[in-house]
N, CA, C and O atoms as a Tinker XYZ file with bonds, in Angstrom:
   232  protein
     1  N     30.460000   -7.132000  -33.197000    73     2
     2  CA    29.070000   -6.805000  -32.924000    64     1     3
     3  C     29.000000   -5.334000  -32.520000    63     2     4     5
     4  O     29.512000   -4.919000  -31.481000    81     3
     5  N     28.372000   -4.600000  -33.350000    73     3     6
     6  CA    27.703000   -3.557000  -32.548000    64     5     7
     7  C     26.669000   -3.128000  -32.389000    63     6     8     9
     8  O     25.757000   -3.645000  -33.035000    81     7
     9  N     26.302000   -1.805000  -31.304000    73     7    10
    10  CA    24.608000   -1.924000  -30.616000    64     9    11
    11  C     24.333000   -0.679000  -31.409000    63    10    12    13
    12  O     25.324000   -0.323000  -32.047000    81    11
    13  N     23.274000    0.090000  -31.556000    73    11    14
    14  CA    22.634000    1.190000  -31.608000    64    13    15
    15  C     21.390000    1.443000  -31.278000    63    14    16    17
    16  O     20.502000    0.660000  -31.614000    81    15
    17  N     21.138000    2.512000  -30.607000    73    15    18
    18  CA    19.830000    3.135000  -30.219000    64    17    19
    19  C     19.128000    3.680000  -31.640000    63    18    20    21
    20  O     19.883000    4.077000  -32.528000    81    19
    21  N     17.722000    3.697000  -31.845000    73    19    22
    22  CA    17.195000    3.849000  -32.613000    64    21    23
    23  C     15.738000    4.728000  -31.945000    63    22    24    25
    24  O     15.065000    4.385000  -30.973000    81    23
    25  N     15.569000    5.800000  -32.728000    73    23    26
    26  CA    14.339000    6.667000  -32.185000    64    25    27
    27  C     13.281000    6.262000  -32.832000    63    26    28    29
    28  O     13.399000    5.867000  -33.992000    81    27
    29  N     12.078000    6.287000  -32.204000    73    27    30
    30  CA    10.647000    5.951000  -33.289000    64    29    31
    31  C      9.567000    6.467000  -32.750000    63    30    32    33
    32  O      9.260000    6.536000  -31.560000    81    31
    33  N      8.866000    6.914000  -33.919000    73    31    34
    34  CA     7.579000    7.691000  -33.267000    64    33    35
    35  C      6.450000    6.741000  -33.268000    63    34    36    37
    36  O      6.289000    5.847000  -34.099000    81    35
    37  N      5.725000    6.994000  -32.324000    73    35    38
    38  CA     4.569000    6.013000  -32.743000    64    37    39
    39  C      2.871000    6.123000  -32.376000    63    38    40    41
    40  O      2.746000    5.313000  -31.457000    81    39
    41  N      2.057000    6.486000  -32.538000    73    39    42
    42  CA     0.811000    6.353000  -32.320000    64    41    43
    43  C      1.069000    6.189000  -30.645000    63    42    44    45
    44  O      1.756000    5.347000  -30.066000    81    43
    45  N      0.234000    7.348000  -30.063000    73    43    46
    46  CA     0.074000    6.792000  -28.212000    64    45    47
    47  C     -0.311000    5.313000  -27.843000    63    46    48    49
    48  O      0.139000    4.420000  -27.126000    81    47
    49  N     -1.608000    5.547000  -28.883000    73    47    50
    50  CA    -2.566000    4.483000  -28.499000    64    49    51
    51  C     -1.742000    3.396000  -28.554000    63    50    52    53
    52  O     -1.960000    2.620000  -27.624000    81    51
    53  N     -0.546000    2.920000  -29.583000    73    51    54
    54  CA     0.197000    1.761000  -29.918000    64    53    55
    55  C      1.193000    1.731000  -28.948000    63    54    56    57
    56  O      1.619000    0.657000  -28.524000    81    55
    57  N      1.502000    2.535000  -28.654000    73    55    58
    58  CA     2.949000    2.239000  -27.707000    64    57    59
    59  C      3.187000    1.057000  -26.965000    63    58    60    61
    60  O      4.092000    0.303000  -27.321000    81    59
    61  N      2.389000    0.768000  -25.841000    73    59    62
    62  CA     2.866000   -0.153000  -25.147000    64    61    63
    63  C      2.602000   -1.407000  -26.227000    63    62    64    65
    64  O      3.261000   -2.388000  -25.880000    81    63
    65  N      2.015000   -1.584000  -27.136000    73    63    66
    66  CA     1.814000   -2.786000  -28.057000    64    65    67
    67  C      3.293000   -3.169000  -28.608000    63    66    68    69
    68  O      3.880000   -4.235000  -28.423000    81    67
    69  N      3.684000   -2.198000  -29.228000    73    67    70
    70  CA     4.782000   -1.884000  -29.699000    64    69    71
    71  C      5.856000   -2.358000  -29.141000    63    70    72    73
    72  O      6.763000   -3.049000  -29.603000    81    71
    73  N      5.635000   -1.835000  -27.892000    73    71    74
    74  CA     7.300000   -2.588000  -26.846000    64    73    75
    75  C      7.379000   -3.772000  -27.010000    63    74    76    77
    76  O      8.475000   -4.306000  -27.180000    81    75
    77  N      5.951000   -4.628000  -26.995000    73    75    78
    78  CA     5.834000   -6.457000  -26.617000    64    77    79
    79  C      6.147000   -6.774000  -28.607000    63    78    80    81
    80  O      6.981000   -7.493000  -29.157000    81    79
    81  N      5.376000   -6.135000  -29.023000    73    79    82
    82  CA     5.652000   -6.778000  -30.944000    64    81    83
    83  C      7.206000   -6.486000  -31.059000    63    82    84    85
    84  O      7.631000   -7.487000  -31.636000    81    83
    85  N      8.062000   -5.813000  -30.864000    73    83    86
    86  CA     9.444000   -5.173000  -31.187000    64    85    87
    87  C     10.351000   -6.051000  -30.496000    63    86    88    89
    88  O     11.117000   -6.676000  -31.230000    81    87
    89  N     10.462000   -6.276000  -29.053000    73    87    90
    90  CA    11.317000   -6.934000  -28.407000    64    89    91
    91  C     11.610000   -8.355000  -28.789000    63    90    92    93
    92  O     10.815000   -9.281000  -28.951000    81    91
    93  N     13.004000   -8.332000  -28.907000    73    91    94
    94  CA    13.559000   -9.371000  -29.921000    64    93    95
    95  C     12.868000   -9.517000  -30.897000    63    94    96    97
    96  O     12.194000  -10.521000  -30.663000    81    95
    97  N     12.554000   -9.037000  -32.089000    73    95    98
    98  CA    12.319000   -9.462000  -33.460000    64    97    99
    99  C     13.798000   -8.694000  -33.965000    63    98   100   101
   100  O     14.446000   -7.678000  -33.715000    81    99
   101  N     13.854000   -9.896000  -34.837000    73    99   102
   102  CA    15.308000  -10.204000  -35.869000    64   101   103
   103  C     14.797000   -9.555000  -37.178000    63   102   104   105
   104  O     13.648000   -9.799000  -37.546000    81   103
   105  N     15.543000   -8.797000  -37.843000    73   103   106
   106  CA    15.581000   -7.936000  -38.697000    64   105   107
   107  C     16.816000   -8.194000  -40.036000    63   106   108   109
   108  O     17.725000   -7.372000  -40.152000    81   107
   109  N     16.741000   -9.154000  -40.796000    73   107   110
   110  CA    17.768000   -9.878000  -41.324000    64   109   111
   111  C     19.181000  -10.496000  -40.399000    63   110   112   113
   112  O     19.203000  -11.574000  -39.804000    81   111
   113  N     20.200000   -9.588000  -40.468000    73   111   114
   114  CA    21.385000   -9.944000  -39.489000    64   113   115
   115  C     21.039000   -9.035000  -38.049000    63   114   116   117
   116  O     21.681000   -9.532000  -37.124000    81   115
   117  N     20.459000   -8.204000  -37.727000    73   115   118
   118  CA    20.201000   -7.194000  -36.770000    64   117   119
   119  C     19.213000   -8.098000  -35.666000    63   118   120   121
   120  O     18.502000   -9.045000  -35.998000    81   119
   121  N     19.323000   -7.694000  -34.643000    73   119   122
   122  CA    18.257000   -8.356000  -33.624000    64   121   123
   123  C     17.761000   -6.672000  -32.767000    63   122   124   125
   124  O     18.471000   -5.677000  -32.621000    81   123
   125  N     16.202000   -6.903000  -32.301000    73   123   126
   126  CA    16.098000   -5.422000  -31.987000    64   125   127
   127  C     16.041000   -6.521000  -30.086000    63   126   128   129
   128  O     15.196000   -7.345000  -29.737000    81   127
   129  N     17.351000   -5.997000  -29.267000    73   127   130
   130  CA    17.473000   -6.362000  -27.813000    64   129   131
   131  C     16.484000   -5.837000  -27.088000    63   130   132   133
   132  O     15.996000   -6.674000  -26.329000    81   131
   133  N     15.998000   -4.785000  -27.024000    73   131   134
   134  CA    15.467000   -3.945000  -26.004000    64   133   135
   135  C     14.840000   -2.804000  -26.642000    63   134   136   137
   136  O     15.323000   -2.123000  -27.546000    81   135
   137  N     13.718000   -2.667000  -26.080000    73   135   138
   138  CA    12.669000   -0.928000  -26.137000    64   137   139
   139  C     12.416000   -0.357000  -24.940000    63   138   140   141
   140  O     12.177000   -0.933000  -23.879000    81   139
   141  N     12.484000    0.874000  -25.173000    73   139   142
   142  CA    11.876000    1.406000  -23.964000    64   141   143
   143  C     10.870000    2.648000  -24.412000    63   142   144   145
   144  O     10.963000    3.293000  -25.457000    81   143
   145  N      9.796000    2.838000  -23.270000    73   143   146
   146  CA     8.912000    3.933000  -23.885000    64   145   147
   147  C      9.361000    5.319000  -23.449000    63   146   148   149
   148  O      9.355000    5.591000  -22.249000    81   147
   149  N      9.670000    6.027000  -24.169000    73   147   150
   150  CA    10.066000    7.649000  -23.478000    64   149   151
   151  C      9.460000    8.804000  -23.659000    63   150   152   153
   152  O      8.547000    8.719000  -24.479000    81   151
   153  N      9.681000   10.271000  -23.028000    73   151   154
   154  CA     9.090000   10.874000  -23.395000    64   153   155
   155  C      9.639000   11.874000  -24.218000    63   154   156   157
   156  O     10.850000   11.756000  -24.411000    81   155
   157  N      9.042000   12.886000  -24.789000    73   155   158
   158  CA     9.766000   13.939000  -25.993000    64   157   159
   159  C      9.741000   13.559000  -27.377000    63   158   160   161
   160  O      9.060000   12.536000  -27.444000    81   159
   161  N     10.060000   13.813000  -28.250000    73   159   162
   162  CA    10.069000   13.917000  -29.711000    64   161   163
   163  C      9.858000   12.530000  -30.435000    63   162   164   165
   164  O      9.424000   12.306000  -31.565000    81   163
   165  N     10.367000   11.519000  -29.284000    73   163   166
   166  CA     9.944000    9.776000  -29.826000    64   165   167
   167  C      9.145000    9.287000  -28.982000    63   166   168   169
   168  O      8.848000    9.902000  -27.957000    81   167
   169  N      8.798000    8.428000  -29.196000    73   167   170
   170  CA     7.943000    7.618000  -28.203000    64   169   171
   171  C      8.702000    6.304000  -27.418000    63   170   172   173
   172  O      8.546000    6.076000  -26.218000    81   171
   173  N      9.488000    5.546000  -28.261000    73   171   174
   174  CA    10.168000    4.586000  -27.898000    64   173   175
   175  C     11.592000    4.660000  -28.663000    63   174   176   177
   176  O     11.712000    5.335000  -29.685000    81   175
   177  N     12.707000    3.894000  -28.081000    73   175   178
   178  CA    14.020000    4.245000  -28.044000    64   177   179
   179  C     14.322000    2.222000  -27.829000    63   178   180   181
   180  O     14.104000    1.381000  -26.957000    81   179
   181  N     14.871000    2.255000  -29.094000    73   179   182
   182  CA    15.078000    0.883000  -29.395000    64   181   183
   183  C     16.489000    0.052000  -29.331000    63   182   184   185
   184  O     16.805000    0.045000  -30.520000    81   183
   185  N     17.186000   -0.425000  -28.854000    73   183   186
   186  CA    18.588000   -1.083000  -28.741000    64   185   187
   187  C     18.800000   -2.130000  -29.524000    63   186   188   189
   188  O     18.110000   -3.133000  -29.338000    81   187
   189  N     19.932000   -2.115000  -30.701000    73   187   190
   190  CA    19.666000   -2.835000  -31.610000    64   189   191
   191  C     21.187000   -3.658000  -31.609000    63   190   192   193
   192  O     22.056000   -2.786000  -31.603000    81   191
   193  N     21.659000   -4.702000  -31.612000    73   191   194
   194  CA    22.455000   -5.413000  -31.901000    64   193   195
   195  C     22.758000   -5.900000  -33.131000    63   194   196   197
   196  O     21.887000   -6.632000  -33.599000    81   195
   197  N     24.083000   -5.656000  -34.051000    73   195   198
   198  CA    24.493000   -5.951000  -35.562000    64   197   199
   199  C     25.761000   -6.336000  -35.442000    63   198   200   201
   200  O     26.477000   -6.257000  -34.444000    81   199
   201  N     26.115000   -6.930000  -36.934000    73   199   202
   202  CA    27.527000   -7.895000  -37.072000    64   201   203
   203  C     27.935000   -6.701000  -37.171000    63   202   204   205
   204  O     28.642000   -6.371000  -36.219000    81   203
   205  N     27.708000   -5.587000  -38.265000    73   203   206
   206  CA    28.477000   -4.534000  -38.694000    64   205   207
   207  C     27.651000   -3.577000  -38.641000    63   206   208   209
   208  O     26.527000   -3.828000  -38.206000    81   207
   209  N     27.980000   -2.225000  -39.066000    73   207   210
   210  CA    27.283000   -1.047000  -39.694000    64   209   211
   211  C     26.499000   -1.137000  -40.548000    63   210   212   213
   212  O     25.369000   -0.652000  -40.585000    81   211
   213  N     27.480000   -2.301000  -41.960000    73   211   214
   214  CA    26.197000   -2.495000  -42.923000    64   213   215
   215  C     24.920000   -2.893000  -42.815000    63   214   216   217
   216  O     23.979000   -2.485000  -43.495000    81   215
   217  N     24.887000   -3.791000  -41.852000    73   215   218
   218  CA    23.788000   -4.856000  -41.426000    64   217   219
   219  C     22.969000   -3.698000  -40.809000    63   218   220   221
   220  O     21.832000   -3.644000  -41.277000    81   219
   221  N     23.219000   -2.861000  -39.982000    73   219   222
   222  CA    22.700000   -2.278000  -39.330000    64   221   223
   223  C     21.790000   -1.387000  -40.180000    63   222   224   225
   224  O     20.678000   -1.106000  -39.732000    81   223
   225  N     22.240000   -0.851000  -41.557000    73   223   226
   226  CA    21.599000    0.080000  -41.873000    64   225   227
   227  C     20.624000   -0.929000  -43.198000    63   226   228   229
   228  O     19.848000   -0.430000  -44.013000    81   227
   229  N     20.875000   -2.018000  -43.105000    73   227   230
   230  CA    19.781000   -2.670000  -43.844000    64   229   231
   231  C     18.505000   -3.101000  -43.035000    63   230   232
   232  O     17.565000   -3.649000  -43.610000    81   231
């Protein structure tokens, strides 16, 4: 298993929507664990759990 952080930009207005729609939704083999909202160049910063790399980048 491995994790990766993932950057995403997103509409202000959406953000906090975003955290509650994102947290845990499964993404074929990938599960997205955790969001958080931040500040600077993304808006939210996503923690993603995969079997592999491949999975990850599908």
């Amino acid at each position: 298993m491995i994790q990766a952080f993932v950057q995403i930009e997103a509409e202000p207005s959406r953000v906090q929507d975003l955290i509650e729609e994102l947290a845990g939704m499964e993404l074929d083999s990938s599960v997205i664990k955790q969001v958080y909202a931040v500040t600077g160049r993304c808006d939210l910063i996503a923690l993603i759990e995969s079997p592999n790399i491949t999975s990850l980048g599908d």
